[in-house]
Phi, psi and omega in degrees: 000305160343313229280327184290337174267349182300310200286344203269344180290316195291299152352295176316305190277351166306286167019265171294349183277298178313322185296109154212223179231144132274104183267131204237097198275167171274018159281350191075022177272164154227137187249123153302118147176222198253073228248132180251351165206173162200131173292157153305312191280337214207169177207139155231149181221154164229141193273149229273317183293344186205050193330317244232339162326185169271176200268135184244138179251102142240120160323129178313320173326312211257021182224134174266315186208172180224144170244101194277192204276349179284329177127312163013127159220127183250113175275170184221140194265062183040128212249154147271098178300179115308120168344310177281359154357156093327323215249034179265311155102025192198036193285152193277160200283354197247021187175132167307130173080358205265144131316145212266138179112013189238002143269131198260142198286093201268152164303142188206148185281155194293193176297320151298334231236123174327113201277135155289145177294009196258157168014283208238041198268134164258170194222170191243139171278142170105346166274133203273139179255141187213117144178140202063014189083055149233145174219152171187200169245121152307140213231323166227182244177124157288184187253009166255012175075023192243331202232167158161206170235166172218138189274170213266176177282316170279179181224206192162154189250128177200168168268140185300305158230151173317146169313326184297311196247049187263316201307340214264146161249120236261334201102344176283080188241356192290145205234017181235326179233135175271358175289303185311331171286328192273347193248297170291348156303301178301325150331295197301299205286333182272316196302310206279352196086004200247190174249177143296001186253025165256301193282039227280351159327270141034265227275301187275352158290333179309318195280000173282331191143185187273167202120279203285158195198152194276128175288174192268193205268338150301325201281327181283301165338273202322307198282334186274340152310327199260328158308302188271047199009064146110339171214181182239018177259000154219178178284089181259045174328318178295320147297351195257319180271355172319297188310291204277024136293313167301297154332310179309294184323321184243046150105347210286187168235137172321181190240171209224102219248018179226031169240182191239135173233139178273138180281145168286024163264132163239139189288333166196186182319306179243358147233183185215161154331144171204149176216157164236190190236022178277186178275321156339116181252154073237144181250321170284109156292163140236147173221187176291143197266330175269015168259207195258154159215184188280173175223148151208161209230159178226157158224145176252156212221000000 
């Protein structure tokens, strides 16, 4: 009787090891794990292997259905974005918001070669922008190839904020503009008495000049998309060293697609948002707000 009941405890706890939720994008990827909450905007999970880990983020746009561990299944309906969505999940490498390959590609100069000063100059993701004393790469794109951002040449490894200020909750919550974010931190930072040398994420986009800002936690989707030309369901190796050849050229350092780079969103009192630019997802984290990751600062042109 023991013997039997010892296996049926052990059978339960198999079980219970096994038992988890499928989440199913409409890309056709599947994610494994545990799902503990769900946003109007978002599902969060922890994966089954590591309870204690960090909080995995996917936008609802991008999950057609979830399978819970009960057998259960909650579909989810296509939601109507703005054109400009990040959260579309397929932007062409040359627009924002675009299905990918549906923007047409304006001429543009190699990685070496001096951009013209004019006007009426259109730009490309992967093309370096040098004017008004902003030099970057261009990193997104309007579809007429006149307005976007450019991301800086260089990175850094720094904390969103110092330990002393891991508690606080600054308002830097906005998950579409990281200017907004960078404007309600200086709210804070005038309200609380503190400095920019407390944020140092921050503190050195700040120090590029007036303009630049650590992007928010969509803008780094859209830029990891666009990074990998326009999707994340093949290997588009060839879009990828386009960027980071342009970068080299003019001084930069590559982009670094297997690392978390941190967003100015933040998610609660003691993390923020991190995203990468590899193909595997999850591409959104939370982390710890003092610990360290890469940094890049954007500007919009």
């Amino acid at each position: 009787m023991k013997r039997w009941l010892l296996f049926g405890i052990c059978l339960l706890a198999a079980h219970a090891t096994r038992a988890q939720d499928l989440i199913v994008r409409r890309d056709s990827v599947r994610q494994e794990g545990r799902v503990f909450e769900i946003r109007p905007d978002e599902v969060r999970y922890k994966r089954v292997s590591n309870p204690d880990g960090p909080v995995y983020v996917v936008p609802v746009a991008q999950i057609a259905y979830i399978r819970y561990a009960n057998g259960e299944v909650e579909r989810f309906a296509r939601p109507e974005l703005p054109p400009d969505s990040p959260e579309r999940g397929g932007a062409s490498a040359g627009s924002i918001g675009q299905p990918a390959g549906t923007a047409p590609q304006p001429d543009r100069p190699g990685p070496g070669v001096q951009e013209p000063q004019d006007a009426e100059r259109t730009y490309a993701v992967g093309d370096y922008y040098d004017r008004d004393g902003v030099q970057g790469i261009v990193c997104m794109v309007s579809e007429e190839g006149r307005s976007g951002l450019v991301i800086s040449l260089d990175q850094t490894s720094l904390a969103w904020c110092r330990d002393r200020n891991a508690g606080y909750v600054t308002g830097a919550d906005s998950k579409a503009d990281g200017a907004l974010n960078m404007e309600a931190l200086a709210r804070f930072i005038e309200r609380e008495g503190l400095a920019w040398e407390d944020f140092p994420a921050f503190d050195w986009c700040r120090s590029k000049g007036e303009g630049w800002y650590l992007p928010a936690v969509d803008e780094w989707l859209q830029i990891g998309f666009n990074y990998n030309g326009g999707t994340r369901m093949s290997k588009r190796r060839g879009d990828r060293n386009r960027f980071n050849d342009a970068l080299t050229a003019h001084g930069g350092r590559k982009m670094d697609r297997m690392a978390y780079y941190f967003s100015s969103t933040e998610s609660s009192a003691a993390k923020a948002f991190l995203s990468h630019l590899a193909l595997d997802p999850p591409y959104v984290v939370e982390l710890p707000k003092h610990s360290h990751w890469l940094v890049r600062a954007v500007h919009r042109f």
